[in-house]
C-alpha positions in Angstrom: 0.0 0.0 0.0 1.2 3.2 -0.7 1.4 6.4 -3.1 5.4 6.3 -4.1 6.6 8.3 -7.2 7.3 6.3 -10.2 10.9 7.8 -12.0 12.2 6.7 -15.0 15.9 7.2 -14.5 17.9 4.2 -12.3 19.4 4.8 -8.7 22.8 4.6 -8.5 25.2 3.5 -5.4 24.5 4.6 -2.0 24.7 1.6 0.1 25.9 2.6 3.3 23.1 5.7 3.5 20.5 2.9 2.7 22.1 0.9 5.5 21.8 4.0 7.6 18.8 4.6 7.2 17.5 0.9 7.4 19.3 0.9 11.2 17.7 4.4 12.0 14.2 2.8 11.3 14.7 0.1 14.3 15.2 2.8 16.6 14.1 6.2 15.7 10.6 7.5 14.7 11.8 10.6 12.9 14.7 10.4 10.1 16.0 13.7 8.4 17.9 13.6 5.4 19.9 16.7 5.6 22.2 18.5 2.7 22.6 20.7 0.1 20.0 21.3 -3.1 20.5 18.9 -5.7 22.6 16.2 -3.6 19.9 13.7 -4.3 18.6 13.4 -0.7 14.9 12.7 -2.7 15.9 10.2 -4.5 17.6 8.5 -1.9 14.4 8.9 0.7 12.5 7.5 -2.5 14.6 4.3 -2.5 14.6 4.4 1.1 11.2 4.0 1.0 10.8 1.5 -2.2 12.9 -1.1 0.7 10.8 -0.7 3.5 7.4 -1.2 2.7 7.9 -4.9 4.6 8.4 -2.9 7.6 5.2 -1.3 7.7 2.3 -3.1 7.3 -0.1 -0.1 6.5 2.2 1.5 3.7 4.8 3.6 2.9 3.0 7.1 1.7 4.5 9.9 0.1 3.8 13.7 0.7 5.3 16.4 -2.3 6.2 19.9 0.0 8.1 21.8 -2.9 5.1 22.8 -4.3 4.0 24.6 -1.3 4.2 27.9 -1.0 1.9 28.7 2.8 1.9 26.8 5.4 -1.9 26.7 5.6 -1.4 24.1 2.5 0.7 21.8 4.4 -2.0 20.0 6.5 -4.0 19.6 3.5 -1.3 17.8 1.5 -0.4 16.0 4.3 -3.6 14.5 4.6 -4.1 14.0 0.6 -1.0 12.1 1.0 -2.4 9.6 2.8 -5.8 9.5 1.9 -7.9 11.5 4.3 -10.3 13.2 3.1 -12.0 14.6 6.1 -15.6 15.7 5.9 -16.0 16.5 10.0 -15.5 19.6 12.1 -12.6 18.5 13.9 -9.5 20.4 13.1 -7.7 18.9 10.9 -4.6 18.2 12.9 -7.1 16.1 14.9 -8.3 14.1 12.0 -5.1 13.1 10.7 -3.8 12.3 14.6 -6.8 10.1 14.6 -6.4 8.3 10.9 -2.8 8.1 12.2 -3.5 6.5 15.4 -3.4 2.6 15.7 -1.4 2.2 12.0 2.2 1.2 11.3 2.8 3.2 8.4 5.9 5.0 6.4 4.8 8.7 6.3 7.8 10.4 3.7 7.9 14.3 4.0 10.0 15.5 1.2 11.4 19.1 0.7 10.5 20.3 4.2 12.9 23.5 4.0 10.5 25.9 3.1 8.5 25.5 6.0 10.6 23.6 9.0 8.8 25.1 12.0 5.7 24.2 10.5 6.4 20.6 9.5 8.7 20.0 13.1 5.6 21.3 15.1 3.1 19.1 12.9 5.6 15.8 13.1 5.9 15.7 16.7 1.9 16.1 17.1 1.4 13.0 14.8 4.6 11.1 16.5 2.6 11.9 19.5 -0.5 10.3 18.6 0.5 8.0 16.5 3.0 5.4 17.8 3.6 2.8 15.4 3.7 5.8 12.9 7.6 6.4 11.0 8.6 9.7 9.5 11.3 10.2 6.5 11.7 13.6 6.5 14.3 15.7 3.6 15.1 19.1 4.4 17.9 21.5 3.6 18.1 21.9 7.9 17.0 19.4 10.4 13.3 20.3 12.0 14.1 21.1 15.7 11.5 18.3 16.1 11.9 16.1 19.4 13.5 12.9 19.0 15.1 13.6 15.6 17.6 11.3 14.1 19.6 13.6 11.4 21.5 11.7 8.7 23.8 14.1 6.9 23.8 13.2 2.7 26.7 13.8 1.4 27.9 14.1 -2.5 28.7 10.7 -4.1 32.0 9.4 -3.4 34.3 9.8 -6.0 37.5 7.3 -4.9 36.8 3.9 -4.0 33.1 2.7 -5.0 33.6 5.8 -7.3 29.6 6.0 -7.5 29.5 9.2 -9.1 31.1 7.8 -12.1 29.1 5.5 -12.3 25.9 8.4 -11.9 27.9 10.0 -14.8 28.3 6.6 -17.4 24.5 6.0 -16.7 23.0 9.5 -17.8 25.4 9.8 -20.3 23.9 6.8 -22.0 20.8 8.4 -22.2 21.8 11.6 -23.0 24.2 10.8 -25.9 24.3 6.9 -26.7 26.6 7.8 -29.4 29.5 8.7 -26.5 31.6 5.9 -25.3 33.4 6.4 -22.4 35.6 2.9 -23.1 38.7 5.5 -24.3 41.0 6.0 -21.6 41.5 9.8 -22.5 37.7 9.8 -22.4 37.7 8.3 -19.0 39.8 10.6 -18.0 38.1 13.7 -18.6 34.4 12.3 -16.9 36.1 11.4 -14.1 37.1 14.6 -13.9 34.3 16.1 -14.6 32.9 14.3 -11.9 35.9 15.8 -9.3 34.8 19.4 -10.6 31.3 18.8 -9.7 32.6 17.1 -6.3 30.1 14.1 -6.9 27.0 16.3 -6.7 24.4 14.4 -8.6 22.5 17.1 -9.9 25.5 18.8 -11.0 26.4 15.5 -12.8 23.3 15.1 -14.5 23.2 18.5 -15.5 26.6 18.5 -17.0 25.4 15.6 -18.9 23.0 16.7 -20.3 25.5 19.1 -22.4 27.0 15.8 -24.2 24.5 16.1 -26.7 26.4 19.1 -28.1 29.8 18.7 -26.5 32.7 16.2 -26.4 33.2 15.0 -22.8 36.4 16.6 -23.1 35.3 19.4 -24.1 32.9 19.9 -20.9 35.8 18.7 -18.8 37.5 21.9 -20.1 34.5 24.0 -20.2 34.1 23.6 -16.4 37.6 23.6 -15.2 38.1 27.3 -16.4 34.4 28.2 -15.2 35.4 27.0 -12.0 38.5 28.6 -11.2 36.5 32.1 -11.7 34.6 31.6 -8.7 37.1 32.2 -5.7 35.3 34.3 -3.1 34.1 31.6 -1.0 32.4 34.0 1.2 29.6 34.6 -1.2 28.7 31.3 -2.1 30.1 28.1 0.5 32.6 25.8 -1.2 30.0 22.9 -0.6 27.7 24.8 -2.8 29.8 26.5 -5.4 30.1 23.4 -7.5 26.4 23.2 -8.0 25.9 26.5 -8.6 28.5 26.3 -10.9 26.7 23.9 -13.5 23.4 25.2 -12.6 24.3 29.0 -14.0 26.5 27.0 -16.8 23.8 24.9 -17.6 21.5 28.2 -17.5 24.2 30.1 -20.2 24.6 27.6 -22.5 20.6 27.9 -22.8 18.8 29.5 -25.5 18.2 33.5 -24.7 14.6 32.1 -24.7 15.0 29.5 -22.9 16.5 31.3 -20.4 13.6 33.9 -20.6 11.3 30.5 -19.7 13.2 29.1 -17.0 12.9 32.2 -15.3 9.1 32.8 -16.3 8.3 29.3 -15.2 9.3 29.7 -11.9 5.9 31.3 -11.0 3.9 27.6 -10.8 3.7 26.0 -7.5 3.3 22.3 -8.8 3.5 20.6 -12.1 3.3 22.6 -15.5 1.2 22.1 -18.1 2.5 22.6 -22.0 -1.3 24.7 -22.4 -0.7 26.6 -19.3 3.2 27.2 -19.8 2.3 28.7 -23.0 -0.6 30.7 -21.7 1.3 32.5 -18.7 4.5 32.9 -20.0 4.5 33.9 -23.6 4.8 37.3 -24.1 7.6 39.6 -25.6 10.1 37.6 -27.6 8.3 34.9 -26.3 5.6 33.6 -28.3 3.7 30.6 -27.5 5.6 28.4 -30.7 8.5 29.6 -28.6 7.5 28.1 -25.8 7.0 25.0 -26.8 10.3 25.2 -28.5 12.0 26.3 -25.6 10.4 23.3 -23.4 11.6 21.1 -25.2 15.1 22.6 -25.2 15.1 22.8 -20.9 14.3 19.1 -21.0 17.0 18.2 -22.8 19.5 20.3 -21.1 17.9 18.4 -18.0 16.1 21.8 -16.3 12.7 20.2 -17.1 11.3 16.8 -16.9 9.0 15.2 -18.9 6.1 13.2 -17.9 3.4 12.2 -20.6 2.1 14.3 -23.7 5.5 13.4 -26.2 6.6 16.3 -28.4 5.1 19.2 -25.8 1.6 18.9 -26.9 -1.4 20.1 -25.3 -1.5 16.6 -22.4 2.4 17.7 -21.9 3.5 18.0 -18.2 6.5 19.1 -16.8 8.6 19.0 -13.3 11.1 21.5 -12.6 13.7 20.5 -9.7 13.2 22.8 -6.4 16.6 23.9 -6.7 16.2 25.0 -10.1 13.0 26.8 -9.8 14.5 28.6 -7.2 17.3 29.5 -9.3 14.8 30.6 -12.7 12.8 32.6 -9.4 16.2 34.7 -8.5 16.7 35.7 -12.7 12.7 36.6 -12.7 13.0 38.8 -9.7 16.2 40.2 -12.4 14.5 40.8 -14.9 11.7 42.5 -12.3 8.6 40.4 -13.7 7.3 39.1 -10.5 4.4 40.5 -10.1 3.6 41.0 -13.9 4.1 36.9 -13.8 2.4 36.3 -10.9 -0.9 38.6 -12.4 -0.7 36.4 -15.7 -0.7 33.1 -13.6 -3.4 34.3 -11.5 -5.6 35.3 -14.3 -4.8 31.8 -16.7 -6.2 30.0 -13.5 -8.9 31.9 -13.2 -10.2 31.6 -16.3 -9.2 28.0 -16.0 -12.1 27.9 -13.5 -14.5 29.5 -14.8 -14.4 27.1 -18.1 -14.3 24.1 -15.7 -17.4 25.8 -14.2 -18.9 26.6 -17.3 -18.1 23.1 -18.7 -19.4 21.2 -15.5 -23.0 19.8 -16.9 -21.3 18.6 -20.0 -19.4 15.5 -21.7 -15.9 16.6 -20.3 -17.1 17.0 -16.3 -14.9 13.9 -15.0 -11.9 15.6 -17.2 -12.8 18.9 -15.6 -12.4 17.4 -12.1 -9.1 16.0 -12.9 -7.9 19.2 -14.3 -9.2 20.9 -11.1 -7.1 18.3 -8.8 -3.9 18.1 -11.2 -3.4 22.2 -10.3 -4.4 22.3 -6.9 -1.6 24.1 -6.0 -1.5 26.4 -8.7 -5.6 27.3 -8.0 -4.6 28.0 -4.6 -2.0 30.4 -5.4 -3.9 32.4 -7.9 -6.9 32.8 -5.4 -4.4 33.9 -2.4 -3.4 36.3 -5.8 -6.7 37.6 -6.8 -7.7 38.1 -3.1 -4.8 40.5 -2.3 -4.8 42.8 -5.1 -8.6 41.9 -6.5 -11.0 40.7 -4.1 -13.6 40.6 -6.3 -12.1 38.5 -8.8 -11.1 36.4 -5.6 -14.3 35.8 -4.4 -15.4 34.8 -7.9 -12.8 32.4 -8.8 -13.2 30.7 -4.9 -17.1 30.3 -5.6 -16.5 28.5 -9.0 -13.6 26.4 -7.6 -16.1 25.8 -4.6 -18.2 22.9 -6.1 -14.9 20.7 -7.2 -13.2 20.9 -3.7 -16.3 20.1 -2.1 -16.5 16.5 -4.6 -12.4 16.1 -3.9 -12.3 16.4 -0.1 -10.6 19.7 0.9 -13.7 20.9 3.1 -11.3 22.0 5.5 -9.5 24.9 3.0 -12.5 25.4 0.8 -14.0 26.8 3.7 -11.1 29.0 4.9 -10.5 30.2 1.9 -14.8 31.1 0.9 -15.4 32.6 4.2 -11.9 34.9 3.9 -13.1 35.7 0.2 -16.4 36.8 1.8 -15.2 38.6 4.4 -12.6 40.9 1.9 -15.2 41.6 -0.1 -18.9 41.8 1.0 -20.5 43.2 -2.1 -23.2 41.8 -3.8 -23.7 40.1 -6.7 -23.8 36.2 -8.5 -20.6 35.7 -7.7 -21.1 36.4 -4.1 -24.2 34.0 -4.2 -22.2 31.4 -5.8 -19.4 31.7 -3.0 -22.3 31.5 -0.6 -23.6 28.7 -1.3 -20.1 26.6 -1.9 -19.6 27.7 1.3 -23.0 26.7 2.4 -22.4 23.0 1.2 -18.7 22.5 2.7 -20.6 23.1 6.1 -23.4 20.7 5.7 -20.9 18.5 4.3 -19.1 18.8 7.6 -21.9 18.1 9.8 -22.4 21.9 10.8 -25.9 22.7 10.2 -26.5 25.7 12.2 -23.7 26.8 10.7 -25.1 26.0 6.9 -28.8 27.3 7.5 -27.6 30.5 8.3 -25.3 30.5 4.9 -28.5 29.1 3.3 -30.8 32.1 4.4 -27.8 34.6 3.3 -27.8 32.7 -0.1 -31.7 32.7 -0.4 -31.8 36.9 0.5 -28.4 37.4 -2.2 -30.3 35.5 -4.7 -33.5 37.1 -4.6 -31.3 40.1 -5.4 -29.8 38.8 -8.2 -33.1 37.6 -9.6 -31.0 35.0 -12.0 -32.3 31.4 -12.2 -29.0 29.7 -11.5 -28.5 32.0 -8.4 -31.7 30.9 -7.4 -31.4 27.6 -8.1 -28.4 27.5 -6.2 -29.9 28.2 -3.0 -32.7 26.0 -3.3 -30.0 23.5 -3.7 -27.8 24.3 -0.6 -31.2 24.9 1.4 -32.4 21.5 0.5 -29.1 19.7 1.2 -28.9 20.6 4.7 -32.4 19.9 5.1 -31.8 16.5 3.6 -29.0 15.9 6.0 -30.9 16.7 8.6 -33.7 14.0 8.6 -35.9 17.0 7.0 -37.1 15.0 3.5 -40.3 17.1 3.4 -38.8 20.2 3.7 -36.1 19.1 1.5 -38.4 18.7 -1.4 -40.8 21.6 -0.7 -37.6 23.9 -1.6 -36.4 22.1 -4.4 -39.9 21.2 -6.2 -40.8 24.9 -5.7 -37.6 26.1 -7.4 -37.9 23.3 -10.0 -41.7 24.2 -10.8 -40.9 28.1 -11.1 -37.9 28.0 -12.9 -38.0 25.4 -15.8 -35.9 25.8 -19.0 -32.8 24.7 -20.3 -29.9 22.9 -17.6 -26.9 24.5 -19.5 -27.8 27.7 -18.5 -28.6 26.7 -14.6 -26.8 23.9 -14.0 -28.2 24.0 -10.3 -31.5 22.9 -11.9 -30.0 19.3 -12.1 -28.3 19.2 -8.4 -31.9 20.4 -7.2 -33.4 17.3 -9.2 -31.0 15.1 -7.3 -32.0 16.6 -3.9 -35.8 15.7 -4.7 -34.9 12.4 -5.8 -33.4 11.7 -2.9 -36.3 13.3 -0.2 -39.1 11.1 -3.0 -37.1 8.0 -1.5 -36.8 9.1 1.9 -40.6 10.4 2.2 -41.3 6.3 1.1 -42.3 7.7 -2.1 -40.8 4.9 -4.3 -42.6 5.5 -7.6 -42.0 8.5 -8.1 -39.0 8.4 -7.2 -38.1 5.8 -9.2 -39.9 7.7 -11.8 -37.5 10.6 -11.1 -34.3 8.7 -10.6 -35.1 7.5 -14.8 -35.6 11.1 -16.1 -32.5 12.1 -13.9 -30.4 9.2 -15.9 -32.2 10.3 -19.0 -30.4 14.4 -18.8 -27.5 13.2 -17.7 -27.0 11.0 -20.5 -28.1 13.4 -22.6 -25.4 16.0 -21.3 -22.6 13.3 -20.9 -22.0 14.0 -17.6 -21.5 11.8 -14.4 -21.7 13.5 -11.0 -26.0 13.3 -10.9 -26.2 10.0 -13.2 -24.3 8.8 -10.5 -26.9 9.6 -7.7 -29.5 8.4 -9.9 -27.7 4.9 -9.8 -27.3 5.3 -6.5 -31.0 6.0 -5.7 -32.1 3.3 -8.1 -30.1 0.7 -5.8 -31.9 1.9 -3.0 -35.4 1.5 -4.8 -34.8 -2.0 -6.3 -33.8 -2.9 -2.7 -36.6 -1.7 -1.0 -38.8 -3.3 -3.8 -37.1 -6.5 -3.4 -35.1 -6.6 -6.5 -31.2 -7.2 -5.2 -29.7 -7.9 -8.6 -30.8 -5.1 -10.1 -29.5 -2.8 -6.9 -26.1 -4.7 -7.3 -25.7 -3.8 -11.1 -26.8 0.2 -9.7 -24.6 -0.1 -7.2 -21.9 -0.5 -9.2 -22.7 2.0 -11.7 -22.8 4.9 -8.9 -19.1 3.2 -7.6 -17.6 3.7 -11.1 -19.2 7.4 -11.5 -18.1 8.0 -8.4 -14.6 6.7 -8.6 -14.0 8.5 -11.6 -14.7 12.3 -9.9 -12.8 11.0 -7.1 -15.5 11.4 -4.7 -15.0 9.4 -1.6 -17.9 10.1 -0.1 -19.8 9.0 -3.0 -17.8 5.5 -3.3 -18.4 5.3 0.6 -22.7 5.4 0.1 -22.2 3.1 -2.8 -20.2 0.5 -1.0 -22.6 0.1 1.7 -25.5 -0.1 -0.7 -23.6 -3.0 -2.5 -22.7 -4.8 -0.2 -26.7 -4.5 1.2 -27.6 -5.6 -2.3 -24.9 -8.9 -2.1 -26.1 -9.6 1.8 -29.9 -9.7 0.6 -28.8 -12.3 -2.4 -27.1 -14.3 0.4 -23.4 -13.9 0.0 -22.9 -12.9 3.6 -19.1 -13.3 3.1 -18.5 -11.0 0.5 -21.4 -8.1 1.5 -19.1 -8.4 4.7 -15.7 -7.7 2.8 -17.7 -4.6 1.2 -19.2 -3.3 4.2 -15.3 -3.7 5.4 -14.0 -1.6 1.8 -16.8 0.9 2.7 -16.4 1.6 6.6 -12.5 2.3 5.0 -13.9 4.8 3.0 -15.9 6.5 5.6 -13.0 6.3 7.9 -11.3 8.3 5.2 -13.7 11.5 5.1 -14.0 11.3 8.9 -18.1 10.2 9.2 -19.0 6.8 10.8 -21.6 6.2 7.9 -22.5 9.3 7.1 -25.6 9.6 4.3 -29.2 10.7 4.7 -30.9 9.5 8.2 -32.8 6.7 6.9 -30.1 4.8 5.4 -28.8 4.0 9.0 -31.6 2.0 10.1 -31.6 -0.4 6.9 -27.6 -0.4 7.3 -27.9 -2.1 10.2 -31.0 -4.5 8.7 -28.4 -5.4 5.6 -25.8 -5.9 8.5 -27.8 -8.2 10.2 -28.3 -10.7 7.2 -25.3 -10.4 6.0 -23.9 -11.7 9.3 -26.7 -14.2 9.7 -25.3 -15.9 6.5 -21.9 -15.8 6.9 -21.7 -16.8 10.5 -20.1 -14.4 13.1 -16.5 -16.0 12.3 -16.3 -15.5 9.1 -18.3 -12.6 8.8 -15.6 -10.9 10.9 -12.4 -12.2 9.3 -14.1 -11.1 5.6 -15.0 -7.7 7.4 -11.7 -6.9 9.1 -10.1 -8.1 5.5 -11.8 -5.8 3.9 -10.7 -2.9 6.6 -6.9 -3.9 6.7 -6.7 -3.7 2.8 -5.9 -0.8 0.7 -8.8 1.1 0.0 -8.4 1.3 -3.5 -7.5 -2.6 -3.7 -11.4 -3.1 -2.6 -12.9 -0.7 -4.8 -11.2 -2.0 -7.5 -12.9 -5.7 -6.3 -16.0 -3.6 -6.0 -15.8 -3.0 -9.5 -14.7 -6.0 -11.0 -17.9 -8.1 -9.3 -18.5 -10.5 -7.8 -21.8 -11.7 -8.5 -23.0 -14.3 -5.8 -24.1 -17.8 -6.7 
């Protein structure tokens, strides 16, 4: 179980650190790879990790930090990490203590240095609650945190083992096949290459990376006289010069426009698009064929890499190395284009929600949601953007961002960041009404309903202002909800029905018409309604098919189950079921898979499979575990829960039904949706 990266490029030497490591696992809870940028202490954590997953029988997980930029963002990846997705009002420090607590797992903090107060205070609160828990932390400095075991990285040796050598034979193979280092003169001049750049890897691969164009010799010579410019040592430490010394080489021997790029690029927090590199930082020489162009030329000169979309096309993603960005950060600040950077990446993300808004009730909604998680980082940042220097396009942006994070999990900083956007800028207004009622869901998703009517009232007075049908809509909808949740069917439906009844016309242009439709689906059932409900649930699946999109087909399938169970029609629930997991799995909504589990596996108990039902009812109490709600839903499900439960267990025998259910706890997650999926139909 786990979440490791996957790299392309093979590890090279560092046996006794791995052996260091292994022995500071027996004995210390915290281990802090310490050392300079670029002396590989990632990669080394990474393979750290890769031989340890024996150790810990709940998985090794691994949590990104570069691309954070606040600290209010650490928690939240953090918990993404490892697959919380809390829906409660605890703080979230709380809820991860608490998913933490009682698990032996491999928690890998990488690139703590921007924010090592933070993550020392956060670590020793987990460590705290969480005994069994481990902690591989990289930073540039130890973090101060109690009980720290600091393991120094140092550059690859170059005598003996002569590892960096070997670093430097195995990217030079990729980088120009066509170079053979089986001359002795040739030898000669990589291995001393390799003394100039005292064994630092990323100076190594970087200076590779210049053999498509150079002789090795020629490089060897290249950095000798480079190097013996640089003698005030009080400037830049001698453990540092060398790297800084192929970094600004590597950064000279670029392209003007590709330097331009490097430095331009700096501005993203997390992974770049090719779309969204061309869209923020062409301009000037730099048009967007140039950019493309010049991405490809910082991927072969190693200051980008590659992962999917070949030949920079529009799918084309790109990582750029801490170190580097913060080196391409130092020539934008140069060339004095922060802020003129930081207003072009704020506004590309912002449009980029409100097309993913726009586009929500249509064919590419599960694309939409992927986009929305892909640049989580990069949203973030442009909103903390807009809300300094444009409240108003702040609090728009937030409210159209709203509806994803509330599907993806991040209640927690969807509602920090709505209720700061409303508070900086109180004016009126759809947008306001559409941060409202985001706002308004996260809390009835949380559980706070007090806290949600009075949002819903706000909403309700902002949208009779507006006098616009999706505005309206909306409010209906986030009234409704929290009635739902609440045990309050009737009410629910009066609301929505209403809405529904005065404002008819076309979804596309209020696409809070079709979340209203799945609110009175859902209070037909629970009123006992079945017929028209099921009547509902059809004409629901009918525009949704229609539109080609996924989020309310889902519920439909999800309500369907229900009916066909309460009608006494278990197959049909089971192939429902089913449906509503894959919808849901593909918007990556847990609390969606976590209804649909426990409906399937009520659907499999009532066919007799008590064994099975029980491994599902294990998958799904995972899965509620996960967002933070002991079977959360609408009130009546609870009863009937316990009914399924009961049948389930009756069949299977209390033995079994308890090894199948504790199997299905223990597992990955994802290992029993994936079973889910595949079905298993009972006999």
């Amino acid at each position: 179980m786990g979440n490791l990266p996957v790299v392309t490029t093979s590890f090279v030497g560092r046996n006794s650190e791995l052996g260091s490591i292994e022995r500071a696992f027996a004995e210390h809870q915290l281990v802090t790879l310490t050392g300079s940028g670029g002396v590989g202490k990632s990669r080394l954590a990474l393979r750290a990790a890769e031989g340890a997953g024996g150790r810990f029988p709940d998985g090794v997980w691994w949590a990104d930090l570069s691309p954070l930029y606040d600290e209010k963002l650490l928690l939240g990846t953090v918990c993404d990490a490892v697959g919380l997705s809390d829906h409660s009002l605890r703080s979230p420090v709380e809820a991860l203590c608490e998913w933490l607590a009682g698990r032996r797992l491999l928690l890998v903090l990488d690139c703590c240095e921007r924010m090592v107060a933070a993550v020392g205070h956060l670590v020793g609160e987990l460590l705290t609650a969480a005994p069994g828990l481990t902690v591989l932390a990289t930073s540039r400095q130890p973090l101060g945190a109690r009980g720290e075991h600091c393991l120094d990285v140092p550059p690859l040796p170059l005598e003996g083992d002569d590892d960096a050598l070997r670093l430097f034979r195995d990217r030079a193979a990729r980088t120009a096949p066509q170079v053979s280092l089986d001359d002795p003169g040739t030898a000669a001049s990589a291995l001393r290459i390799c003394h100039r750049l005292e064994g630092i890897p990323l100076a190594v691969e970087l200076a590779c990376a210049r053999l498509a164009d150079h002789s090795v010799e020629q490089v060897a010579d290249l950095l000798t006289s480079r190097l013996e410019v640089l003698t005030d040592e009080t400037v830049w430490p001698r453990r540092h010069r060398a790297l800084r010394t192929a970094i600004g080489w590597s950064h000279e021997l670029c392209a003007p426009l590709e330097r331009l790029l490097w430095a331009r690029l700096s501005v993203f927090r997390g992974d770049i698009g090719a779309a969204d590199a061309r869209a923020v930082c062409a301009g000037g020489p730099l048009g967007a064929d140039a950019v493309t162009t010049a991405l490809a030329g910082l991927v072969a000169k190693s200051v980008l890499r590659q992962d999917g979309g070949e030949g920079g096309g529009e799918d084309g993603r790109y990582r750029m190395l801490d170190t580097l960005r913060e080196y391409g950060a130092m020539w934008l600040g140069e060339l004095g284009e922060e802020r003129l950077l930081a207003d072009r990446h704020a506004a590309h993300f912002a449009e980029l929600a409100r097309r993913a808004h726009a586009g929500w009730l249509g064919p590419d909604q599960v694309a939409w949601y992927r986009r929305v998680a892909d640049t989580h980082a990069d949203l973030c940042a442009a909103i903390d953007h807009l809300l300094e220097h444009d409240p108003a396009q702040g609090v728009e942006m937030a409210g159209r961002t709203g509806l994803f994070w509330s599907c993806c999990g991040h209640l927690h900083q969807a509602r920090s960041c709505l209720e700061r956007a409303l508070r900086l800028h109180p004016a009126g207004g759809q947008h306001r009404t559409r941060a409202l009622w985001a706002l308004g869901i996260t809390l009835a998703l949380q559980g706070d309903h007090e806290a949600a009517r009075r949002v819903g009232e706000e909403c309700s007075v902002s949208a009779w202002h507006d006098n616009e049908p999706e505005s309206l809509l909306s409010a209906a909808h986030l009234v409704g909800f929290n009635c739902l949740m609440m045990g309050r069917p009737l009410a629910a439906h009066t609301v929505c029905d209403r809405a529904l009844r005065n404002l008819p016309g076309d979804p596309r242009d209020a696409p809070s018409q079709l979340r209203c439709r799945v609110i009175r689906l859902f209070a037909l059932t629970a009123l006992g309604r079945l017929d028209d409900a099921r009547e509902e649930a059809a004409g629901l699946q009918r525009l949704s098919l229609r539109y080609g999109e996924r989020w309310a087909r889902a519920y439909a399938d999800h309500q369907l189950a229900f009916i066909h169970l309460l009608q006494g029609r278990p197959r049909d629930a089971e192939g429902h079921a089913r449906a509503m997991l894959a919808g849901k799995y593909e918007l990556h909504d847990s609390l969606g898979i976590a209804l649909g589990l426990d409906l399937l596996a009520g659907a499999i108990a009532v066919q007799g499979d008590g064994v099975e039902a029980a491994r599902t009812y294990g998958t799904g109490h995972a899965y509620w575990r996960m967002i933070g709600h002991p079977h959360r839903g609408s009130p009546e499900l609870g009863a009937l829960r316990e009914e399924w439960e009961r049948r389930a267990r009756e069949a299977a025998g209390d033995p079994a039904y308890e090894r199948a259910y504790d199997r299905g706890l223990a597992d990955d997650a994802r290992s029993g949706l994936v079973r889910a999926l595949q079905g298993h139909l009972p006999s």
